[in-house]
Biopython code that builds the backbone (N, CA, C, O; Angstrom):
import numpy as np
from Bio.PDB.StructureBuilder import StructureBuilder

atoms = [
    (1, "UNK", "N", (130.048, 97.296, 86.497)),
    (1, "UNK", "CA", (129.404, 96.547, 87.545)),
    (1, "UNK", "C", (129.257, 97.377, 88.811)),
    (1, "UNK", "O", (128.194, 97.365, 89.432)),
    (2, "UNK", "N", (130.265, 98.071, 89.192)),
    (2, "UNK", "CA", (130.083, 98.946, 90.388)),
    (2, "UNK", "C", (128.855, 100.237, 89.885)),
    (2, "UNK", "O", (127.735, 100.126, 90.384)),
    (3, "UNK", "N", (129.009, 100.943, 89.301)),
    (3, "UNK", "CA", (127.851, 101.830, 89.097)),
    (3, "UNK", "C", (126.327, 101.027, 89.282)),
    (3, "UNK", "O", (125.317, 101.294, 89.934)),
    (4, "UNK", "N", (126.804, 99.643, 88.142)),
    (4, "UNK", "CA", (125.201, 99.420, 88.848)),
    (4, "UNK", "C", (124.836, 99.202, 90.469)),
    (4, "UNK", "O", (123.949, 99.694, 91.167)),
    (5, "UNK", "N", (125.553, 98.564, 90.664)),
    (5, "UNK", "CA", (125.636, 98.425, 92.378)),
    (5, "UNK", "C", (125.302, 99.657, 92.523)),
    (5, "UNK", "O", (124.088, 99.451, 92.492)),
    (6, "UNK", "N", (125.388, 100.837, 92.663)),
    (6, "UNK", "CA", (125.614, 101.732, 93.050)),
    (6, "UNK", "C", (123.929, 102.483, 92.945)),
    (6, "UNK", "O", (123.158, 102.823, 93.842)),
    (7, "UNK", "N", (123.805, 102.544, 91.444)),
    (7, "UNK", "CA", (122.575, 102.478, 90.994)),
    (7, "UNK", "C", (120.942, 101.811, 91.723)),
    (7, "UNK", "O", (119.835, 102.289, 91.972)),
    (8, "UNK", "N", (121.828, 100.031, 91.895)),
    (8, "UNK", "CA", (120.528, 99.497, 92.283)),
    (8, "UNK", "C", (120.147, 99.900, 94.549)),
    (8, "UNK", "O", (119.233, 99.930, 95.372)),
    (9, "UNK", "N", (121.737, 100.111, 94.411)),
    (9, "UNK", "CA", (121.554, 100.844, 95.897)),
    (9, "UNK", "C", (120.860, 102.586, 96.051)),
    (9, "UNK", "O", (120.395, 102.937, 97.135)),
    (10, "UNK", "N", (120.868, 103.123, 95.379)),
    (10, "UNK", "CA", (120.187, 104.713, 95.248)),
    (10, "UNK", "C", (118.585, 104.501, 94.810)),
    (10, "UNK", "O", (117.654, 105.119, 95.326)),
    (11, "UNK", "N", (118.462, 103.558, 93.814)),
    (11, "UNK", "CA", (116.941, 102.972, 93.787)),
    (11, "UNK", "C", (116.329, 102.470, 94.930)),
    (11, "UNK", "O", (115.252, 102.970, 95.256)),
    (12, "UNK", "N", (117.086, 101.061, 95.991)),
    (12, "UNK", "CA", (116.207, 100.991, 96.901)),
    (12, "UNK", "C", (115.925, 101.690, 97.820)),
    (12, "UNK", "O", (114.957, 101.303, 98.475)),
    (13, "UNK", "N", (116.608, 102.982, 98.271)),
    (13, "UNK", "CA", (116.909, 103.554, 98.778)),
    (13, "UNK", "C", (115.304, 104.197, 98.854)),
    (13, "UNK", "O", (114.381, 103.924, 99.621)),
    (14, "UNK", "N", (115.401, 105.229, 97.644)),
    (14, "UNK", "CA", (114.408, 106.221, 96.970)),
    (14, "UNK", "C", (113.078, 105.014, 97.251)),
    (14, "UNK", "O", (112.049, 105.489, 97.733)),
    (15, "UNK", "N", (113.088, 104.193, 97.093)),
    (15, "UNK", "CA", (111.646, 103.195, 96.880)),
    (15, "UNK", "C", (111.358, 102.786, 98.149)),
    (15, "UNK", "O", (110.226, 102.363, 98.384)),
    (16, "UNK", "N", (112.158, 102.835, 98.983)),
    (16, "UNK", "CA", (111.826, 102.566, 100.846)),
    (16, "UNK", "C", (111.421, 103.925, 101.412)),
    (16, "UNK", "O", (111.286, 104.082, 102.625)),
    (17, "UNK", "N", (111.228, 104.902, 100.534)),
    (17, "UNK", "CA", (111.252, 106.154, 101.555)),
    (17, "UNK", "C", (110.177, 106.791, 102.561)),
    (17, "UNK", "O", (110.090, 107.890, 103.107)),
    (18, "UNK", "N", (109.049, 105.107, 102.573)),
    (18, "UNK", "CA", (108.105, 105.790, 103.513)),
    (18, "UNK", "C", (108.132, 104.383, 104.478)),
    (18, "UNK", "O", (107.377, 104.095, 105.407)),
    (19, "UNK", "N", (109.326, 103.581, 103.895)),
    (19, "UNK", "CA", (109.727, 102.620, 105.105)),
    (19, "UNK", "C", (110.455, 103.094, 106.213)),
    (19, "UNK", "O", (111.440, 103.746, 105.865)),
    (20, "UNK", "N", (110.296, 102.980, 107.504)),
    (20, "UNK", "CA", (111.150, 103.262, 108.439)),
    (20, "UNK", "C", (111.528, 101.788, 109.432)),
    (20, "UNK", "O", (112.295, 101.758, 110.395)),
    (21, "UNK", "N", (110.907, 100.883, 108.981)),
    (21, "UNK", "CA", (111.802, 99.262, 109.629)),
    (21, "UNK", "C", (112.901, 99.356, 108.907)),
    (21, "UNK", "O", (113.339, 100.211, 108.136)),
    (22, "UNK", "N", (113.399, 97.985, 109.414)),
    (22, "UNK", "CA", (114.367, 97.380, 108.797)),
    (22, "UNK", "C", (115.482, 98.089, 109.076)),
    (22, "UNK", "O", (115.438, 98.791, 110.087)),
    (23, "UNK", "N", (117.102, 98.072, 108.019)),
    (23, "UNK", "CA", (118.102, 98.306, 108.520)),
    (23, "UNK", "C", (118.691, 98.957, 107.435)),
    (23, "UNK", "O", (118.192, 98.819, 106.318)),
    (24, "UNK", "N", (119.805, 99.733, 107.627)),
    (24, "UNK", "CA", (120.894, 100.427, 105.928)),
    (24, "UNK", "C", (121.971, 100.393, 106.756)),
    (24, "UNK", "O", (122.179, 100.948, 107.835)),
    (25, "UNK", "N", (123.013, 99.225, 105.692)),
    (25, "UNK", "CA", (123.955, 98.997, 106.542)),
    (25, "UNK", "C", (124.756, 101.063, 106.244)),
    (25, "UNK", "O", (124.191, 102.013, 105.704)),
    (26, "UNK", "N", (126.042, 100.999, 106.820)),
    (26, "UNK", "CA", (126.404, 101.940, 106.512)),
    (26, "UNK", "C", (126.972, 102.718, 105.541)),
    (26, "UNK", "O", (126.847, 103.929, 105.359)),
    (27, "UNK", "N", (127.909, 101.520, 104.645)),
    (27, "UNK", "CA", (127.628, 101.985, 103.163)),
    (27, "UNK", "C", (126.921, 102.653, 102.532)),
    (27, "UNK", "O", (126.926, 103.841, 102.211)),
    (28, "UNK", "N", (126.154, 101.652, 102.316)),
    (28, "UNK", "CA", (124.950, 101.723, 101.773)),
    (28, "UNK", "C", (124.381, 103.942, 101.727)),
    (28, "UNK", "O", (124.197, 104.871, 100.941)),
    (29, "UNK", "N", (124.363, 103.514, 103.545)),
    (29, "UNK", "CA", (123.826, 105.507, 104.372)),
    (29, "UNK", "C", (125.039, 106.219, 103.300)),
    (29, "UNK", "O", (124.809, 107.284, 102.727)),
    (30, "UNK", "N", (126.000, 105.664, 103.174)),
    (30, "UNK", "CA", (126.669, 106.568, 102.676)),
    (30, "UNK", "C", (126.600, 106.730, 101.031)),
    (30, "UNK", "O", (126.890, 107.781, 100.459)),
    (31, "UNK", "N", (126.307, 105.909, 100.575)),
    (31, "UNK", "CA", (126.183, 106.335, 99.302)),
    (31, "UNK", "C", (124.721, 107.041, 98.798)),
    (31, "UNK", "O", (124.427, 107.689, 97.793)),
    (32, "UNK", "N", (124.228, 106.758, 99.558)),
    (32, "UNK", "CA", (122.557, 107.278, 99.137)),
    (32, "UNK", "C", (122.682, 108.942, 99.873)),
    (32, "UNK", "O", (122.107, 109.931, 99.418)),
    (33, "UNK", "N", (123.518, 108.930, 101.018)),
    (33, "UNK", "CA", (123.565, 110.415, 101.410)),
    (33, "UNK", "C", (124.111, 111.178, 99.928)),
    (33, "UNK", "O", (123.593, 111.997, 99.169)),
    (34, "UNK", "N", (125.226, 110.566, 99.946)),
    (34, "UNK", "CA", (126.475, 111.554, 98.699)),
    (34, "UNK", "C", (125.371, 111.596, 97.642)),
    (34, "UNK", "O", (125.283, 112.718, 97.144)),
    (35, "UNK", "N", (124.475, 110.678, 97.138)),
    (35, "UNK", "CA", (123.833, 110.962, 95.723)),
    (35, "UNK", "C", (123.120, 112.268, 96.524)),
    (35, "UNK", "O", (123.501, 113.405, 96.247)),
    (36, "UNK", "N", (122.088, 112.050, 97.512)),
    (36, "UNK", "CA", (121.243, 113.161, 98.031)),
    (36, "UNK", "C", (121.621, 114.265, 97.934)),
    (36, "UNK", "O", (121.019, 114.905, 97.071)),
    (37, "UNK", "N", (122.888, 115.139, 98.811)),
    (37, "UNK", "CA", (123.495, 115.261, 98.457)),
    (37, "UNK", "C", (123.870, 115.866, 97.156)),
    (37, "UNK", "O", (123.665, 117.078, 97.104)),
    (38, "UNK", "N", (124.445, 115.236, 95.934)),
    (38, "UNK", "CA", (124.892, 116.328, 95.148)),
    (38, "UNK", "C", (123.550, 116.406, 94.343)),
    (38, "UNK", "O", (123.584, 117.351, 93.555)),
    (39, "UNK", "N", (122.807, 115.956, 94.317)),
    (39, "UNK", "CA", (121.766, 116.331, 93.519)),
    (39, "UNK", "C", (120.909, 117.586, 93.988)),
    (39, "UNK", "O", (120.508, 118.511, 93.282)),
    (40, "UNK", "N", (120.728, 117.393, 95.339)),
    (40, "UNK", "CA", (120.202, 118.737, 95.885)),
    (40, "UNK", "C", (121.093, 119.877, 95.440)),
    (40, "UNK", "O", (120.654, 120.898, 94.910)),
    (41, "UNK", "N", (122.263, 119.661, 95.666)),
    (41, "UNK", "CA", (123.232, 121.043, 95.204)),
    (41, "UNK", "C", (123.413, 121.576, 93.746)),
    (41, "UNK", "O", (123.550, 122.679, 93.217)),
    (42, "UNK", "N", (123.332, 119.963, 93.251)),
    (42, "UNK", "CA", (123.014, 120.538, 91.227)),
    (42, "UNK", "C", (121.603, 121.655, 90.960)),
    (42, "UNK", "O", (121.389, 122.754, 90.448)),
    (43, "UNK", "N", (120.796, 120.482, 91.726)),
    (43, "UNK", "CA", (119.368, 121.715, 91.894)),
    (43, "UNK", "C", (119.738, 122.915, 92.468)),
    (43, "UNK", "O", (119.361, 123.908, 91.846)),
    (44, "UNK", "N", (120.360, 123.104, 93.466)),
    (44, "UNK", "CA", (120.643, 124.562, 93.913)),
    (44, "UNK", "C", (121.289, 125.376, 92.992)),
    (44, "UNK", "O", (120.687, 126.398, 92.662)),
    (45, "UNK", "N", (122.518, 125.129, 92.439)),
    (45, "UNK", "CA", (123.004, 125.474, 91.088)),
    (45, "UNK", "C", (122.689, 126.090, 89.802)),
    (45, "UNK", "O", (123.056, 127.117, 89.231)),
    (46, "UNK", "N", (121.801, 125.024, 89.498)),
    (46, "UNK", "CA", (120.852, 125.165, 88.639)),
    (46, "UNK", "C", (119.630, 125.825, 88.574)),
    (46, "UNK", "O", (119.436, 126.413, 87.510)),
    (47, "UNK", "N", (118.498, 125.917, 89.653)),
    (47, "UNK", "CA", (117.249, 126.079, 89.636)),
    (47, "UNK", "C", (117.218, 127.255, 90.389)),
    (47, "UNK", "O", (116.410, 128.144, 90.123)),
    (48, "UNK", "N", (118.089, 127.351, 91.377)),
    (48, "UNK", "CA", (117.671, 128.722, 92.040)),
    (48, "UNK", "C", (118.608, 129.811, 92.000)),
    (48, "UNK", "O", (119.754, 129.369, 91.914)),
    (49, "UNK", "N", (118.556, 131.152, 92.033)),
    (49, "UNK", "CA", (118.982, 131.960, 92.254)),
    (49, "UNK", "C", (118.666, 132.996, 92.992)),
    (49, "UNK", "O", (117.847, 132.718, 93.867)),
    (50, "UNK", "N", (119.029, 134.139, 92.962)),
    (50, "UNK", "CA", (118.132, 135.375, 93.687)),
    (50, "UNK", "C", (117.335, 135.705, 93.393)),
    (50, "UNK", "O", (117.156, 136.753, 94.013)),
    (51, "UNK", "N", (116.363, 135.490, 92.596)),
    (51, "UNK", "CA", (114.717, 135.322, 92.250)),
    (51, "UNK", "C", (114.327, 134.801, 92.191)),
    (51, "UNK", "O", (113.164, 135.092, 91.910)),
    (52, "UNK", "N", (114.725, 132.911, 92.388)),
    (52, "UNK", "CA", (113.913, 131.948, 92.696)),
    (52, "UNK", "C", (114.118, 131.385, 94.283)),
    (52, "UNK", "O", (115.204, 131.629, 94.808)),
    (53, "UNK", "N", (113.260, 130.756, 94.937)),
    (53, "UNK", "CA", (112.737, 130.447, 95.584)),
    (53, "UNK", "C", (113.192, 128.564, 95.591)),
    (53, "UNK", "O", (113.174, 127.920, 94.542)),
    (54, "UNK", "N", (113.558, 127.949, 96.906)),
    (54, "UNK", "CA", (113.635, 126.603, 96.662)),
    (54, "UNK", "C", (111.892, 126.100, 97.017)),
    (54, "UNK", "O", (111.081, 126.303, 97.921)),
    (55, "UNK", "N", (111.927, 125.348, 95.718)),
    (55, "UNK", "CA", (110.647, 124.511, 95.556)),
    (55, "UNK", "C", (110.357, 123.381, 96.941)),
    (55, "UNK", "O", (111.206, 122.728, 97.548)),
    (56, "UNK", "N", (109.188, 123.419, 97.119)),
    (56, "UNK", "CA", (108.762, 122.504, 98.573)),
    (56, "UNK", "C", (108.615, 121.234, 97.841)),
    (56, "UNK", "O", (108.714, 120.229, 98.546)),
    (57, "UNK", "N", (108.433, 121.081, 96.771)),
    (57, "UNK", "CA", (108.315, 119.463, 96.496)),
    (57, "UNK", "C", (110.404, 119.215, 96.319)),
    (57, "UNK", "O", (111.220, 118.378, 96.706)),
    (58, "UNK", "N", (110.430, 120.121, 95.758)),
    (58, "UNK", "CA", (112.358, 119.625, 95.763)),
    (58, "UNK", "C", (112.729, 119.847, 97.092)),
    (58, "UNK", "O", (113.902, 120.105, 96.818)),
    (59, "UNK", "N", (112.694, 119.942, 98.134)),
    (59, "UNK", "CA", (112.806, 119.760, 99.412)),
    (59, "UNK", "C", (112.667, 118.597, 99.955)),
    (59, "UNK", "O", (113.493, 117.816, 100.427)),
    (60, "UNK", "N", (110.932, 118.531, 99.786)),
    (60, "UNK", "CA", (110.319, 116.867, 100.172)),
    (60, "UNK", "C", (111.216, 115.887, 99.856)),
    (60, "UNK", "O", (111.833, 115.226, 100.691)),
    (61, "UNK", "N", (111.320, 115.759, 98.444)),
    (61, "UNK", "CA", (111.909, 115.020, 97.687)),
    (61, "UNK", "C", (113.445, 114.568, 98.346)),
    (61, "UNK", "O", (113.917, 113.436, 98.441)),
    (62, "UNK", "N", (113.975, 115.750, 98.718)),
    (62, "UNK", "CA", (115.195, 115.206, 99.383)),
    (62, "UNK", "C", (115.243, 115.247, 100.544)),
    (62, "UNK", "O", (116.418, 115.093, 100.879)),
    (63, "UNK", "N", (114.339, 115.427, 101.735)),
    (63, "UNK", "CA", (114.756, 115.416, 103.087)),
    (63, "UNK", "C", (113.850, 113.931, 103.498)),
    (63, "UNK", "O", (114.287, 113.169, 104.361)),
    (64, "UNK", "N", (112.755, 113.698, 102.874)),
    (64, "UNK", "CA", (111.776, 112.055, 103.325)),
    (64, "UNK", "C", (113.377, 110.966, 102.966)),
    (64, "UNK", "O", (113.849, 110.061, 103.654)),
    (65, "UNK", "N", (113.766, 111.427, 101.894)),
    (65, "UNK", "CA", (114.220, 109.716, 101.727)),
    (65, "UNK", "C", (115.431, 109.677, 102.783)),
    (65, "UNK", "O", (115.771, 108.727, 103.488)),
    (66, "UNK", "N", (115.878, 110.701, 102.720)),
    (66, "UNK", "CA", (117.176, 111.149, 103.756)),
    (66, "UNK", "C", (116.617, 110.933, 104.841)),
    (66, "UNK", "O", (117.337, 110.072, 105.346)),
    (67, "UNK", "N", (115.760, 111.156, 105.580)),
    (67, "UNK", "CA", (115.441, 110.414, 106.852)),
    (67, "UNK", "C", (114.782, 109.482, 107.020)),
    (67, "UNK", "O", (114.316, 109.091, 108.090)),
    (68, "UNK", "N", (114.645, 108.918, 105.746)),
    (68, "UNK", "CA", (113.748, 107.406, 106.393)),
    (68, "UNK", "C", (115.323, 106.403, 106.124)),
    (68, "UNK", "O", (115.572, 105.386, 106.771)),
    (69, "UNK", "N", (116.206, 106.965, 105.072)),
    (69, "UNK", "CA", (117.261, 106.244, 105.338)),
    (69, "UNK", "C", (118.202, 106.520, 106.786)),
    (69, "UNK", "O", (118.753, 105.547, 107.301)),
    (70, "UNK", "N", (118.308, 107.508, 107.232)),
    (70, "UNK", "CA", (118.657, 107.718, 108.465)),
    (70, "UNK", "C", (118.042, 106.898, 109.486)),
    (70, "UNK", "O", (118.857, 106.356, 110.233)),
    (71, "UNK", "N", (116.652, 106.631, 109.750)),
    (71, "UNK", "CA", (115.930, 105.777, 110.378)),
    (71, "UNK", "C", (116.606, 104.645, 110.575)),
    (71, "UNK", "O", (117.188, 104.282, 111.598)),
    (72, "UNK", "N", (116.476, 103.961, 109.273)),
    (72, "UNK", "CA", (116.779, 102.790, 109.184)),
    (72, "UNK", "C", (118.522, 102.489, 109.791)),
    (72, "UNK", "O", (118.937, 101.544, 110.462)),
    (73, "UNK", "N", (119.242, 103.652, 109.267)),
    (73, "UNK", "CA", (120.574, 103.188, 109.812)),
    (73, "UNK", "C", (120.546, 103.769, 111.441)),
    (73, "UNK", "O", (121.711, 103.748, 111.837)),
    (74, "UNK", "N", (119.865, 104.148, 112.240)),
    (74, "UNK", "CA", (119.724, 104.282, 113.658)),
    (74, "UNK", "C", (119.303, 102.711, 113.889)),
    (74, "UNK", "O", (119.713, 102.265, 114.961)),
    (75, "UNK", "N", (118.613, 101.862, 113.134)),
    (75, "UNK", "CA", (118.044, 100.550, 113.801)),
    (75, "UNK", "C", (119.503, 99.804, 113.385)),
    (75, "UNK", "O", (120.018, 98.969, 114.129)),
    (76, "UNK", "N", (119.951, 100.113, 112.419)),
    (76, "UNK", "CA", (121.252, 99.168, 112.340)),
    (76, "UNK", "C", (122.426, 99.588, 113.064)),
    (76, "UNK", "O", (123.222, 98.689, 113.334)),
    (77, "UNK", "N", (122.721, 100.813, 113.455)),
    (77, "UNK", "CA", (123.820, 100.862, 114.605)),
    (77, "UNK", "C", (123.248, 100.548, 116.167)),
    (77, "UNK", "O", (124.047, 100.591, 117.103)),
    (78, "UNK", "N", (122.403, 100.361, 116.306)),
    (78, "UNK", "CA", (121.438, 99.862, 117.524)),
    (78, "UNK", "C", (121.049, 101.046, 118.418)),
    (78, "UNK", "O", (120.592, 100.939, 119.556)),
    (79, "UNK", "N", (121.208, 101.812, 117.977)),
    (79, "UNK", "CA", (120.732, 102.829, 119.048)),
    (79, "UNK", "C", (119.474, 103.590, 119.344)),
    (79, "UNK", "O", (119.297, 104.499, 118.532)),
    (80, "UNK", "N", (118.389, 103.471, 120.426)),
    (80, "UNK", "CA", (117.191, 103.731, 120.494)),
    (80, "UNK", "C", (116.502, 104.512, 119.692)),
    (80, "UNK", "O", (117.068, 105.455, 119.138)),
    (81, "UNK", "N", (115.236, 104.268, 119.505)),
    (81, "UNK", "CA", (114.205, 104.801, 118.631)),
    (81, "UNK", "C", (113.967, 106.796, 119.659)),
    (81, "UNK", "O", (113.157, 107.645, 119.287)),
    (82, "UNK", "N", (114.901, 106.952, 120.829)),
    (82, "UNK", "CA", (114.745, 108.412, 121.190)),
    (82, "UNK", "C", (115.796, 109.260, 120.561)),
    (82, "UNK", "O", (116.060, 110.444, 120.772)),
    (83, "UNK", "N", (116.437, 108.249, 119.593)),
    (83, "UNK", "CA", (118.003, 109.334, 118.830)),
    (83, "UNK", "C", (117.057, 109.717, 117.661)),
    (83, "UNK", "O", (117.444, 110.693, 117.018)),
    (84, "UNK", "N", (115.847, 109.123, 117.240)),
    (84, "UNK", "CA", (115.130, 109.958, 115.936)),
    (84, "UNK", "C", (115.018, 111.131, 116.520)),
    (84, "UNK", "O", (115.679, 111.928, 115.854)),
    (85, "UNK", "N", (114.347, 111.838, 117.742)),
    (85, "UNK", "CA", (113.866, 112.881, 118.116)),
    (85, "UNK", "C", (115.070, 114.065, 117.487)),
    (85, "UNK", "O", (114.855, 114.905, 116.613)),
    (86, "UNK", "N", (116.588, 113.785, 118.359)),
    (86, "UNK", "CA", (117.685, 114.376, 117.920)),
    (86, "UNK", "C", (118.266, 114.427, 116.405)),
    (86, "UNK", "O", (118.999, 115.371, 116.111)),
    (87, "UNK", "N", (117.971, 113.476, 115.474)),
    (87, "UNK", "CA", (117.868, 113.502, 114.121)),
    (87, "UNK", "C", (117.080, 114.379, 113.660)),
    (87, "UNK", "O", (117.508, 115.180, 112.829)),
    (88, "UNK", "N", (115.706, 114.428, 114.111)),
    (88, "UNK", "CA", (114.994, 115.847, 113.460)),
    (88, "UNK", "C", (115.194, 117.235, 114.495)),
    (88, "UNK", "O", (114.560, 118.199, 114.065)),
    (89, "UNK", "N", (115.627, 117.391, 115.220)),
    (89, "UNK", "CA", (116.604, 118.300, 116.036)),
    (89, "UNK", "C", (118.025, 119.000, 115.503)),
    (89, "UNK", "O", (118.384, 120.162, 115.315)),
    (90, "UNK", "N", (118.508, 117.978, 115.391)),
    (90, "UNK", "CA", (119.868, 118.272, 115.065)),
    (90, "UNK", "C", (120.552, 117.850, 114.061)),
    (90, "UNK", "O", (121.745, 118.141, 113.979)),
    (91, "UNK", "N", (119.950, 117.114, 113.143)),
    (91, "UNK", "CA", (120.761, 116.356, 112.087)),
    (91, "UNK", "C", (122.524, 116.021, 111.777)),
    (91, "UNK", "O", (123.192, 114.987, 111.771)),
    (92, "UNK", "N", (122.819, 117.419, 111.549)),
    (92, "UNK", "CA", (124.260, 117.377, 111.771)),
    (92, "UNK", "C", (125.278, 116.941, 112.783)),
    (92, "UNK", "O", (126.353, 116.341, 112.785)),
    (93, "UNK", "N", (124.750, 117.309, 113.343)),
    (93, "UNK", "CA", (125.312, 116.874, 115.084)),
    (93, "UNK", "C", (125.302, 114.508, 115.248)),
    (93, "UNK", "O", (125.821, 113.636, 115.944)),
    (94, "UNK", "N", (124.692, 114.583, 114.501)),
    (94, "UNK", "CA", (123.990, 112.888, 114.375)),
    (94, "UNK", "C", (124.870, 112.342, 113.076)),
    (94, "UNK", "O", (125.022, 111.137, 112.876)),
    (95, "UNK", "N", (125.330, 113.185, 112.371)),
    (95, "UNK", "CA", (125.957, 112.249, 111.217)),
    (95, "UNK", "C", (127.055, 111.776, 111.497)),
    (95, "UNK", "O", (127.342, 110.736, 110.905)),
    (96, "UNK", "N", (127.917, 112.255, 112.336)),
    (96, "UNK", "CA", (129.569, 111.145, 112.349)),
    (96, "UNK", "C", (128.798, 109.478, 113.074)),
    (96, "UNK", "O", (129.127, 108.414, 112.549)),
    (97, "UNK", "N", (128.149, 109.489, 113.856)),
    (97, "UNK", "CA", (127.041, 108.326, 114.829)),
    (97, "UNK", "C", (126.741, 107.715, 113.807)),
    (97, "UNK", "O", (127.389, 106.671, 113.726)),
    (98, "UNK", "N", (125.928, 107.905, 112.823)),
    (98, "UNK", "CA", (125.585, 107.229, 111.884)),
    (98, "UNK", "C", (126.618, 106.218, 111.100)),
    (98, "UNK", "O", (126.565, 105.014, 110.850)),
    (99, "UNK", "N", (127.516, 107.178, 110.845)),
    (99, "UNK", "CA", (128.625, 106.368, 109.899)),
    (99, "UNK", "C", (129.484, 105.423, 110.998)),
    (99, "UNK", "O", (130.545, 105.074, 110.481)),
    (100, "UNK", "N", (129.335, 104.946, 112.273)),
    (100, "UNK", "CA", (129.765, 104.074, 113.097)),
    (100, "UNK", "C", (129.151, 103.050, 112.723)),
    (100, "UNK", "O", (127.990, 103.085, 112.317)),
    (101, "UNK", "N", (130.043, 101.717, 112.836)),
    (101, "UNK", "CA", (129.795, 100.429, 112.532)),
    (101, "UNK", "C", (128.724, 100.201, 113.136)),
    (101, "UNK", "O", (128.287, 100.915, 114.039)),
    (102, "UNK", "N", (128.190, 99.187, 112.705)),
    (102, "UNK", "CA", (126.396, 98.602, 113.448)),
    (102, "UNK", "C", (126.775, 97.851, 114.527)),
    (102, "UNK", "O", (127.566, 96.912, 114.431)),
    (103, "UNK", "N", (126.046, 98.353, 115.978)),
    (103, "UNK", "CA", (126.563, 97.255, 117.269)),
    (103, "UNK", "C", (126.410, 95.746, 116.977)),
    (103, "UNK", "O", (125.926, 95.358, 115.914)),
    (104, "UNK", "N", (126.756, 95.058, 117.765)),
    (104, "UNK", "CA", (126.967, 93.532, 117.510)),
    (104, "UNK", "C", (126.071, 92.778, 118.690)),
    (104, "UNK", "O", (126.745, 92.424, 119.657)),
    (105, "UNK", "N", (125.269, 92.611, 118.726)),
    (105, "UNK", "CA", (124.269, 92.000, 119.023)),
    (105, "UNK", "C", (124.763, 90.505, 119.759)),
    (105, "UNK", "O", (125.192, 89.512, 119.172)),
    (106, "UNK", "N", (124.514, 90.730, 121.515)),
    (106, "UNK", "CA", (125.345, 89.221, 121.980)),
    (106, "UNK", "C", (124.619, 88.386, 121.872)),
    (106, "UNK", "O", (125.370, 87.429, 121.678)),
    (107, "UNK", "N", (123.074, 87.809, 121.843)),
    (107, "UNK", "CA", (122.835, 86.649, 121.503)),
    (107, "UNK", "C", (123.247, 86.140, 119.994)),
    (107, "UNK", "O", (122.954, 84.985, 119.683)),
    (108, "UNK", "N", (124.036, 87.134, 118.896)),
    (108, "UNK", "CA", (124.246, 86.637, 117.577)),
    (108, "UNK", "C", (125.803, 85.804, 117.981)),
    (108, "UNK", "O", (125.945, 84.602, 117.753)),
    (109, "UNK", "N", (126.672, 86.483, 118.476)),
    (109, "UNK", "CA", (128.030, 86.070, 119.068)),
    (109, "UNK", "C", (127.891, 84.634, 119.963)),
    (109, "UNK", "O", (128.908, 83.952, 120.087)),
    (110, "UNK", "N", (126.808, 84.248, 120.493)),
    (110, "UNK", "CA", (126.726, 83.357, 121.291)),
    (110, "UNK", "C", (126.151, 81.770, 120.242)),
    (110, "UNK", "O", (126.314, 80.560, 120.400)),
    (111, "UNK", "N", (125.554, 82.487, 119.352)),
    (111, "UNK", "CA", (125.261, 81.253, 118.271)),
    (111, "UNK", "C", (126.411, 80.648, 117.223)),
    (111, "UNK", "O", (126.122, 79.734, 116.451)),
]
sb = StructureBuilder()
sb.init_structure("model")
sb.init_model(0)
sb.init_chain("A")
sb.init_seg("    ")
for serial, (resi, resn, name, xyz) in enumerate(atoms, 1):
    if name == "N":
        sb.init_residue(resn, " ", resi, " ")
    sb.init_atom(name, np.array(xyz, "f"), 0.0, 1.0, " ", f" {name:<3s}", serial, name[0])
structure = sb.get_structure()
């Protein structure tokens, strides 16, 4: 049961990747990073060496979904649409932020 969970979370993931609304709670960022993640590195492993070259579609492939899921978890920790700029700036520098709980919203506390 957990793999599928796991599964049906890495699918929506991959299938939102030219969504940038909406929200990924942080879980979620985190499990879709770790698949990203080791799969890029199996490909590195595997596909390239010192005579190959990393492929631009295996790139694409892993940096769109990785930042449209990043997107989305910038709208769920609440923090302005000017922290994308620094996401494609700095990426690294932006990931401990990410994995912070999602702010709490006071008109939700007041209902």
């Amino acid at each position: 049961m957990q793999v599928i969970c796991l599964l049906r979370i890495i699918k929506d993931s991959l299938l939102r990747s030219f969504n940038y609304e909406g929200r990924e709670t942080r879980g979620r960022y985190l499990v879709f990073l770790s698949f990203q993640l080791l799969w890029f590195c199996s490909y590195l492993n595997w596909f390239t060496g010192a005579e190959h070259e990393i492929s631009f579609t295996a790139l694409f492939l892993f940096l769109l979904p990785t930042f449209s899921c990043a997107v989305r978890r910038i709208n769920d920790a609440g923090y302005s649409r000017g922290v994308i700029a620094l996401l494609v700036i700095a990426p690294y520098l932006l990931l401990p932020f990410l994995l912070f709980p999602a702010s709490v919203n006071l008109s939700d506390e007041r209902s």
